[in-house]
C-alpha positions in Angstrom: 0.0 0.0 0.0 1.1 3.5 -0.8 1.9 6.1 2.3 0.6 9.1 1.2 2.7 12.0 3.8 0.5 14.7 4.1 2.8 16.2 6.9 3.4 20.1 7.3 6.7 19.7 8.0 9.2 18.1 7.6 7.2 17.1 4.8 7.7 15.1 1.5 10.0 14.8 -0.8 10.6 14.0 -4.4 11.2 10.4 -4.2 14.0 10.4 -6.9 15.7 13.0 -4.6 15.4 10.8 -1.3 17.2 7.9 -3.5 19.5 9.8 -4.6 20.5 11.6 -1.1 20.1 7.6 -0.3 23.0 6.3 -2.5 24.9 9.6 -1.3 25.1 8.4 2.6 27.1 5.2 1.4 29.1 6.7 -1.2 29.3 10.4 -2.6 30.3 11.1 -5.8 32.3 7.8 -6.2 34.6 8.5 -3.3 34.1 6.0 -1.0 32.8 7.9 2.1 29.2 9.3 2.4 28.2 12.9 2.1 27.4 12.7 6.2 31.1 12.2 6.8 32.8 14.4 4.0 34.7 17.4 5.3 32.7 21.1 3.8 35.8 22.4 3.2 36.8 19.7 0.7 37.3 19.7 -3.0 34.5 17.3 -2.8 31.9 19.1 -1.1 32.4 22.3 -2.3 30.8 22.7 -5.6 27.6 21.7 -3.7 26.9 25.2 -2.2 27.8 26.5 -5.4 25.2 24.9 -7.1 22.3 25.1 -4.8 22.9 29.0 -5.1 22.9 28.8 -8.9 20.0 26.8 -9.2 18.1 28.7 -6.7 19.0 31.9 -8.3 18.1 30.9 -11.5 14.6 29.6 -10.3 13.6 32.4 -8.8 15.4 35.1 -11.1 17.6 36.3 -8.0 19.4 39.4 -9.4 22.9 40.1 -8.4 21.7 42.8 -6.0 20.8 40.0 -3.4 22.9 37.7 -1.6 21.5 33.8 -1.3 22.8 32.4 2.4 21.9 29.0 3.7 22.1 29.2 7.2 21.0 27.2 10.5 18.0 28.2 13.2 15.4 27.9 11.1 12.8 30.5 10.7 12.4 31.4 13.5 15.7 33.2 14.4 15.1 34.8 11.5 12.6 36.5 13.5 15.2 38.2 15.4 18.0 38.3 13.0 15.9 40.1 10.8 15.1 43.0 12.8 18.7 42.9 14.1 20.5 43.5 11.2 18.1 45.9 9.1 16.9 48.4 11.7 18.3 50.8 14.1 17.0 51.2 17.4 15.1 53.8 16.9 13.8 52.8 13.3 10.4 51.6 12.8 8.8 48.7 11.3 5.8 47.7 10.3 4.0 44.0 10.6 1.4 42.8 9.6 -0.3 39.7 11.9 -1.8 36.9 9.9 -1.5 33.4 12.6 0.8 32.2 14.8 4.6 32.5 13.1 3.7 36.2 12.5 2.8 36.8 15.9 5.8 35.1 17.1 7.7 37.7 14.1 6.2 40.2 15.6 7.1 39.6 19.0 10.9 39.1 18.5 11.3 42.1 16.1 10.1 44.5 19.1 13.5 43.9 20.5 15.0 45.6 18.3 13.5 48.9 17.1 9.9 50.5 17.1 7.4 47.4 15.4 4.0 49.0 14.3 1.4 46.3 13.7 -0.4 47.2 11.1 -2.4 45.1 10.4 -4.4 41.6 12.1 -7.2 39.2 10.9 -7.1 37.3 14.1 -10.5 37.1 15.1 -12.3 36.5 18.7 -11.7 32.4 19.1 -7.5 33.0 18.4 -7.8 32.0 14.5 -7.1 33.4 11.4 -9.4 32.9 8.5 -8.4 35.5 6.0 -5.3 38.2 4.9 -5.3 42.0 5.0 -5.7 44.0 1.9 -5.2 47.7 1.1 -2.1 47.7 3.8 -1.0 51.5 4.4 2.4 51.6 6.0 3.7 53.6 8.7 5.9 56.9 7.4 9.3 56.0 7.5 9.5 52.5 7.9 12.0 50.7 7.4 10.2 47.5 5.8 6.9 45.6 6.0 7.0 42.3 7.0 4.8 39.7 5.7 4.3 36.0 6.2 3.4 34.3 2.8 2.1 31.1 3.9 0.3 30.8 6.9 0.8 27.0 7.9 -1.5 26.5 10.5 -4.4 28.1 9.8 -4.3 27.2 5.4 -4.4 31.0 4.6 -2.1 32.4 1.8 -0.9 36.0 0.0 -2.0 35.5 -3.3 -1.0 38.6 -4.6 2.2 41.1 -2.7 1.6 44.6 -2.3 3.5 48.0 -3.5 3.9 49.9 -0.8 7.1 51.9 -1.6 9.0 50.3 1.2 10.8 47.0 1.0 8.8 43.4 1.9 10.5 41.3 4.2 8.7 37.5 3.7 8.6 34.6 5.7 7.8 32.1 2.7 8.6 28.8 4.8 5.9 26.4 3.3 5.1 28.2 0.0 8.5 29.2 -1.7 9.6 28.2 -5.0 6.1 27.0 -5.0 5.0 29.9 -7.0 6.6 32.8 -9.3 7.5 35.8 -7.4 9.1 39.2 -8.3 12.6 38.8 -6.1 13.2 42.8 -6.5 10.1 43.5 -4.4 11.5 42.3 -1.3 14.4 43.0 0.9 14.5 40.1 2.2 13.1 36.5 1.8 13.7 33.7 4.5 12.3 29.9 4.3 13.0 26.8 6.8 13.9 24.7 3.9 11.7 21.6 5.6 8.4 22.2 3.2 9.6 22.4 0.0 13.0 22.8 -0.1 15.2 20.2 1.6 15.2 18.5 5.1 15.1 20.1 8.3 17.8 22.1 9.4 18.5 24.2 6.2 17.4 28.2 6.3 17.4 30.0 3.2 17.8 34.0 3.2 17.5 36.0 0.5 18.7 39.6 1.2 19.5 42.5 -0.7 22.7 43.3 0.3 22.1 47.3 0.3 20.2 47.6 3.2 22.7 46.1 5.3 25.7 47.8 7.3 23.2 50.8 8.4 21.8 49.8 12.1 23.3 51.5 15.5 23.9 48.1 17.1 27.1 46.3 17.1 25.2 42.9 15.9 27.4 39.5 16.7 29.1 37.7 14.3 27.1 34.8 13.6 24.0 36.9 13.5 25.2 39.6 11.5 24.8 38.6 7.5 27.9 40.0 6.1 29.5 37.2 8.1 27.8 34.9 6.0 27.6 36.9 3.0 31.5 37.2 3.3 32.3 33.1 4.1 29.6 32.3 1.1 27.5 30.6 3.7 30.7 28.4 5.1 31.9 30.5 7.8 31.3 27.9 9.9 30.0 24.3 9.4 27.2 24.6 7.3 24.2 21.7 7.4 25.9 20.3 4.8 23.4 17.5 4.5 20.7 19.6 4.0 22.6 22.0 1.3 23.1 18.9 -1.0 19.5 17.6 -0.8 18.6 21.1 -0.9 20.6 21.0 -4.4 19.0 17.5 -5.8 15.1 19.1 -4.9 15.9 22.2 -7.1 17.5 19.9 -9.4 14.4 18.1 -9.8 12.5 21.1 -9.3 14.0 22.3 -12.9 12.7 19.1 -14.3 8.7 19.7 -13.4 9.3 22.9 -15.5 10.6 25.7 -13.2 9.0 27.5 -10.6 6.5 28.3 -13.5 5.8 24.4 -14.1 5.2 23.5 -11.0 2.8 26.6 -10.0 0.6 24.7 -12.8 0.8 21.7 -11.0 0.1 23.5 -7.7 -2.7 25.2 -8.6 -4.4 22.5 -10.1 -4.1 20.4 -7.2 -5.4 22.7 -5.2 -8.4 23.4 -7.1 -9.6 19.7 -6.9 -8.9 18.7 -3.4 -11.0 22.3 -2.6 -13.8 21.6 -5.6 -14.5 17.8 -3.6 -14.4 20.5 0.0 -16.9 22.7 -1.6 -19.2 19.7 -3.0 -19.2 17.5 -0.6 -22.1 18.0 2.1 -20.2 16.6 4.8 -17.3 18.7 4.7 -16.7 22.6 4.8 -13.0 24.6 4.5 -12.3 26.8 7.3 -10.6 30.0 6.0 -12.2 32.7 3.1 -12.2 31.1 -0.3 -10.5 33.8 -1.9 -7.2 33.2 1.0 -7.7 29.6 0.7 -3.1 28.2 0.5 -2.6 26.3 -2.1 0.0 24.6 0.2 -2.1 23.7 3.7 -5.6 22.8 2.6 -7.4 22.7 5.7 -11.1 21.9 6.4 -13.3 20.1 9.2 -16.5 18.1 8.6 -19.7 19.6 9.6 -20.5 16.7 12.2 -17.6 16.4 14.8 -18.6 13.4 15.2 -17.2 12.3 12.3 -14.3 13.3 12.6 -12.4 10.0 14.1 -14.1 7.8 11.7 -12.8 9.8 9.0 -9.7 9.9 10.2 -9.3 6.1 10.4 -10.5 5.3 7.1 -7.8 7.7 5.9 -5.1 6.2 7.9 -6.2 2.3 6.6 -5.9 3.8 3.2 -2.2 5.1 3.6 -2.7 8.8 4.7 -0.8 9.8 7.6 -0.1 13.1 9.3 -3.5 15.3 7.9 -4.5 16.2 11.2 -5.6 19.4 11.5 -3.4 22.1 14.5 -4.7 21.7 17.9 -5.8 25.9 17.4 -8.0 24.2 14.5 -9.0 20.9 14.3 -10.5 19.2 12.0 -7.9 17.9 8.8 -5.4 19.6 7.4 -3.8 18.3 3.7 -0.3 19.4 3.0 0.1 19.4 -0.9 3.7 21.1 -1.1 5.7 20.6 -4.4 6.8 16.8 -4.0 3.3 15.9 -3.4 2.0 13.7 -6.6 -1.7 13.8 -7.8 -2.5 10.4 -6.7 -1.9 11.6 -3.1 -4.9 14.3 -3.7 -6.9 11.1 -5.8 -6.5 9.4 -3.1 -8.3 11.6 -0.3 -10.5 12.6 -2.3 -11.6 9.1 -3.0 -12.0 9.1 0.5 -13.8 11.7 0.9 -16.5 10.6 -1.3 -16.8 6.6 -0.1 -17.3 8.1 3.9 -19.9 10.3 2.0 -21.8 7.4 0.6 -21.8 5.3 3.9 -22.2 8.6 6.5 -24.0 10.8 4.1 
């Protein structure tokens, strides 16, 4: 029986790329030691960082301008590094607050200089069911922060405003998932874990202009001219996760680019939320026009149902769909590895407990 992983993260990846990464832990490159045990300062190893920068800069047209770092900490010391390196302490910021990582954004950034929140769709019960629109930023901000993807909750930013300031994104579980304009941000970050690579890879994005202007003297690992300096090896790198990182854009370039597999996103999206919509025993939790096209989330009408659909899914191969505590219900993470037979199969699902529950 096929397992169908519809985790939120870690999450799935490309199977060619896990048997690849496979064959690498016995022997890399024809060398005789794995990739875990090869030194990231050797001739060997090397060329890896190299390419996942190339790749990744050619995916996501990544002008010169912008520095690509792969770094450790995940996303959220990006919430503080962030803050740390672009503002001064008596520079403003503005925030908008769209679920739980953007609150926790918001909370870390405060350290560091004035934070205006702009903006918040949390409503009375402690969710988040939609995104702001017609944002007006504070006068003289520094940057407007904005978390793409909100993972929890199964909201997304379909469309990035202009608002004359530079965007700072958390894109965690939607980047390279879609095609962005790089040159309206300042900075992009992503935990690698969704659709990017393994756990313990952070990308960062970050236009190297606005750096080198803060009050603060910033330490050295946080500061990203360190990085930006070393090439993302001033110290030891998660060099595991940099040469996965590499085989998933590889493969990436082989669905058809960022612009292929937005096609493929999209589509699956629009079926497993067409079987939501029809179904009478189902409804999605978040406004239709913010619905993610990565974290399809939805609860059934009858909460009793809820552990009998759950087991049938879980007999058929589905694992990890449960919904967040904050949410319950189900929640189907359909990131880039994820094939079409995974969204056949729930939704097959869906409509056999229909027809024995309807």
């Amino acid at each position: 029986m096929t397992t169908w992983n519809f985790s939120s993260g870690p999450a799935i990846l490309p199977r060619p790329v896990v048997e690849k990464a496979a064959a690498a832990i016995l022997d890399f490159k024809g060398s005789g030691i794995g990739v875990l045990e090869c030194s990231h300062r050797s001739k060997l190893y090397e060329p890896v960082v190299a390419s996942a920068e190339a790749r990744l800069r050619k995916l996501m047209g990544i002008p010169e301008a912008y520095a690509v770092l792969f770094l450790q900490g995940g996303a959220s010391t990006q919430f503080a590094q962030v803050p740390q390196n672009l503002l001064a302490s008596g520079d403003v910021a503005d925030y908008t607050d769209t679920g739980t990582w953007a609150s926790k954004a918001i909370k870390e950034a405060k350290h560091f200089g004035k934070i205006n929140v702009i903006a918040s769709t949390k409503e009375a019960d402690g969710t988040y069911r939609s995104v702001p629109r017609n944002l007006q930023v504070t006068e003289g901000a520094k940057y407007l922060h904005i978390t793409s993807n909100n993972t929890i909750f199964g909201t997304q930013v379909h469309e990035f405003p202009d608002v004359g300031i530079p965007l700072v994104s958390d894109m965690s579980s939607d980047i390279c998932s879609r095609v962005i304009d790089v040159e309206k941000f300042g900075v992009i970050y992503a935990g690698a874990q969704k659709n990017l690579g393994p756990s313990g890879v952070t990308v960062v994005i970050v236009r190297k202009d606005l750096l080198g202007k803060t009050d603060r003297a910033i330490p050295t690992m946080a500061d990203y001219r360190t990085h930006i300096d070393a090439g993302s090896m001033f110290n030891t790198p998660p060099a595991f996760g940099i040469f996965v990182l590499d085989l998933v854009l590889e493969w990436l370039e082989g669905q058809g680019g960022i612009p292929g597999i937005q096609k493929i996103n999209d589509a699956k999206a629009a079926k497993l939320y067409a079987e939501i919509d029809r179904n009478p025993l189902f409804q999605g939790t978040v406004a239709v026009e913010d619905r993610s096209r990565m974290n399809v989330c939805f609860v059934p009408l009858n909460k009793e149902h809820e552990d009998p659909f759950k087991k049938l899914c879980l007999s058929r191969g589905m694992v990890d769909f449960t919904g967040h505590r904050s949410v319950g219900g189900f929640r189907a993470s359909i990131y880039n590895a994820m094939p079409e037979a995974g969204i056949d199969a729930m939704i097959e699902a869906m409509r056999d407990f229909e027809k024995s529950n309807g």
